[in-house]
VEXBA-445277 format. One line per 8 residues: their letters; for each residue x, y, z of C-alpha. Coordinates in steps of 0.001 Angstrom, whole numbers, always signed. Layout:
BEGIN
a	X,Y,Z  ... .
This chain:
BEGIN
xxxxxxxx	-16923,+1175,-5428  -13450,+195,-6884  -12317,-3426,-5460  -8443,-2158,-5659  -6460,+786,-3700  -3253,+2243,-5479  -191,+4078,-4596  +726,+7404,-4478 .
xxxxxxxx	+1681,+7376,-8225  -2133,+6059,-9284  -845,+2111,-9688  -2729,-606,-8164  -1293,-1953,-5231  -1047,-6188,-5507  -223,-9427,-3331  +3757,-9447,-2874 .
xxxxxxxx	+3710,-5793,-3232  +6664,-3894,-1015  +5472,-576,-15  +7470,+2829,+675  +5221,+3843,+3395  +5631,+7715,+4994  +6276,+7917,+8339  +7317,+11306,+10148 .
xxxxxxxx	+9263,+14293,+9316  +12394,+14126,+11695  +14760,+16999,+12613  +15902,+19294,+9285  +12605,+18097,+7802  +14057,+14799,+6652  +11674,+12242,+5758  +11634,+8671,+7163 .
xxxxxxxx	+9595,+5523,+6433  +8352,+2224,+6542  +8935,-739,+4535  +5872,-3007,+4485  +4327,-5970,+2466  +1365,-7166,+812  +1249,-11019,+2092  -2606,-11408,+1386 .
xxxxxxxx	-5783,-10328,-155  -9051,-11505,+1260  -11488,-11517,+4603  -10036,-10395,+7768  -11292,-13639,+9453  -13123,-16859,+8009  -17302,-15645,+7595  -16235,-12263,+6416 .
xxxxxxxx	-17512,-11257,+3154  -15675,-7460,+2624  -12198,-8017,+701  -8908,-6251,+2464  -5183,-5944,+1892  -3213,-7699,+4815  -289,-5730,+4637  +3197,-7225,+6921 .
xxxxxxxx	+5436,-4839,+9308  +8745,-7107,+7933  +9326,-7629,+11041  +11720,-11323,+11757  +9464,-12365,+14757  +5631,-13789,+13782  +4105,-10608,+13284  +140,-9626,+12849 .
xxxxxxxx	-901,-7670,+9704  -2094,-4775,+9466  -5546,-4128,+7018  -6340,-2005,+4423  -10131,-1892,+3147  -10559,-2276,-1174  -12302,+394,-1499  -10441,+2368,-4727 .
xxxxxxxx	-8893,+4946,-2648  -5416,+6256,-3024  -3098,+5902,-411  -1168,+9836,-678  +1157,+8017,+1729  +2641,+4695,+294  +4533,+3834,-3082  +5620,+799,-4357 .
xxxxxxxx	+9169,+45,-4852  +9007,-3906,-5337  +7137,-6236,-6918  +6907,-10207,-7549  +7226,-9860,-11362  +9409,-6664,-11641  +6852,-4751,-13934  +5354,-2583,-11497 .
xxxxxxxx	+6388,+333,-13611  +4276,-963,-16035  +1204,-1623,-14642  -1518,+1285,-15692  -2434,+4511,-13818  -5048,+6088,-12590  -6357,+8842,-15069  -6506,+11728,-14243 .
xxxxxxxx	-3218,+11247,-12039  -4297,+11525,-8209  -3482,+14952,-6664  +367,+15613,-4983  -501,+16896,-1835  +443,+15773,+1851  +2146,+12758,+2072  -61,+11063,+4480 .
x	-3996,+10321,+4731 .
């Protein structure tokens, strides 16, 4: 079991992350989405052992995360389009390249 997930382009997804995340197909099959954030990595509350992603809505009110569970999949749905350090380009893939399929799990 892989402690990491990773995008739709095989990267591993990090803290500070922003994520492209698919949403719906709309009228004249245009695509919309989501822009969300990774703001944490670690236990969902204090006594919990299992490591997840607590990923932000953006949102300007206090908002509650939403959690993703490391467990080395790849998320068909979500890309990442920001990062802290600007090198996300850089940052190794997956090999062999995960499958182009659907755009959402």
């Amino acid at each position: 079991m892989s402690d990491a997930l990773y995008d739709c382009t095989g990267r591993e997804i990090k803290l500070g992350d922003v994520l492209k995340v698919f949403h719906f197909t709309g009228r004249r099959r245009k695509a919309h989405y989501m822009y969300k954030q990774v703001v944490e990595i670690g236990p969902i509350n204090p006594r919990g052992e299992s490591r997840y992603l607590h990923i932000s809505h953006l949102s300007l009110g206090k908002d509650r995360p939403y959690f993703e569970f490391l467990d080395g999949r790849v998320l068909s749905g979500y890309e990442i389009v920001q990062s802290i350090d600007a090198a996300f380009e850089d940052r190794p893939r997956l090999t062999p390249p995960p499958a182009r399929g659907d755009r959402y799990e």
